[in-house]
C-alpha positions, 0 to 999 in steps of 0.5 A: 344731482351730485347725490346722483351722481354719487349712485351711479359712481357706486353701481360702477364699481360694484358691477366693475368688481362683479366682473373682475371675480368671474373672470379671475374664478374660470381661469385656472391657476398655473400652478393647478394645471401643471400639477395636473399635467404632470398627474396626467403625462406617464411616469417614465418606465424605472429600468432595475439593473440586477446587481451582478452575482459574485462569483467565487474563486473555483479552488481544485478540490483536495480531498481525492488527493488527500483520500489516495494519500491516506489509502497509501499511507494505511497500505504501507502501514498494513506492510509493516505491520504483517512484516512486524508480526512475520518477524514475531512469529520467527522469534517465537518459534526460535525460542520455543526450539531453544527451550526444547533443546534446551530442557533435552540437554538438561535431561541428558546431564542430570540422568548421564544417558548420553547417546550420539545424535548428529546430523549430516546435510548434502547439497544436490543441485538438480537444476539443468543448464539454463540456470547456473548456481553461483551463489549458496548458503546454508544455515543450521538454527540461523549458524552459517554451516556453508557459504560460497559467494559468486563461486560457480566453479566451487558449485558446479558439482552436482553433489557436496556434503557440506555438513556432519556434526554432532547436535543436541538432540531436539527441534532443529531448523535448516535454512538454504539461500541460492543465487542462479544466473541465467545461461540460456542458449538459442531458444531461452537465450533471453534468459542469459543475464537473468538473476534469480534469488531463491530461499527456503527452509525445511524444519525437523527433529532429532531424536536421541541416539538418531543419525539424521541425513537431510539432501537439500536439492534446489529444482526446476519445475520447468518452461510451463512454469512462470520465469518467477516460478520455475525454480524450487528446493525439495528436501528429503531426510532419512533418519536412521539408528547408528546401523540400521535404517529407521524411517525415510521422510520426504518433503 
């Protein structure tokens, strides 16, 4: 009876532990299932925010400034340049006359044959009333021969022989400079006050023995003209041997 009951106490145990496992091997562990939930339920949507693009200083742009700057400064030096070479080219041909004469004089001492050359030089103002002359001067080979400035009374007269001399036989240079004031009346009186500077020069050559005569005669081409182009110097030179008259040029 006690081995018996001693079975029986087993078989309990052993059935008691079978169902135990069943049931501990259908529930599912905790952790299992939140893993899965987890797996299961969607991944909230990832929002990317695009970094905002740096934007750089606008800074004005300087190279058409710098471009105009430059053109000026080659523009000015261009001017200086031309004006450089004009002042050259002046000294040159000062020069050049000086040893003509120069190489003549030489000549005319060393062979004794020394004839009379002079030059005489007539101021006509040919100009009309709407311009008044109030200022001229003369030059023979860059020397002042005549000079009258702000006389207008002085310069009134139509003609004045302002230079007769003896000069070296050869290349010479007559230089003229005028100032004329406008006088206008009625029609042309917006010319009144206007000044107006006006130069020219005329070059020649004196032979030995020649008596030169040159009229330097200051014009007015007329109202069709521009107010910067009216006015104009015509020169006209007569050469002649001591009696009788050798040629007439004109300019």
């Amino acid at each position: 009876m006690k081995i018996l009951s001693e079975v029986m106490f087993c078989v309990l145990i052993a059935v008691s532990s079978f169902i135990y496992a069943d049931d501990t091997t259908n529930a599912p562990a905790p952790e299992a299932e939140k893993v899965q939930e987890q797996a299961q339920t969607p991944a909230p949507a990832e929002t990317q925010t695009a970094p905002a693009e740096k934007t750089e200083p606008v800074t004005p742009s300087v190279q058409p400034k710098q471009e105009s700057e430059k053109d000026k400064a080659a523009a000015e030096y261009d001017i200086k340049l031309r004006s450089l070479e004009e002042k050259i080219n002046s000294l040159k041909d000062k020069i050049f006359r000086s040893k003509q004469r120069l190489a003549i004089l030489q000549e005319t001492v060393l062979t004794g044959s020394i004839a009379g050359s002079s030059v005489a030089v007539i101021h006509k103002n040919s100009v009309g009333s709407i311009f008044k002359l109030i200022s001229a001067v003369y030059y023979l080979d860059d020397a002042v021969i005549y000079k009258k400035i702000d006389a207008p009374d002085e310069l009134a007269k139509k003609e004045i022989r302002i230079y007769d001399a003896a000069v070296i036989p050869g290349p010479h240079h007559l230089s003229v400079y005028y100032i004329f004031r406008g006088a206008g009346f009625g029609f042309f009186s917006y010319m009144k006050g206007y000044s107006y500077q006006l130069k020219s020069g005329y070059s020649f050559s004196v032979d030995e023995g020649n008596l030169v005569e040159i009229v330097a005669s200051p014009m007015d081409n007329g109202a069709t003209f521009n107010i910067d182009d009216r006015l104009y110097v015509s020169f006209t030179m007569s050469r002649r041997m001591f009696e009788s008259t050798n040629e007439m040029e004109n300019k």
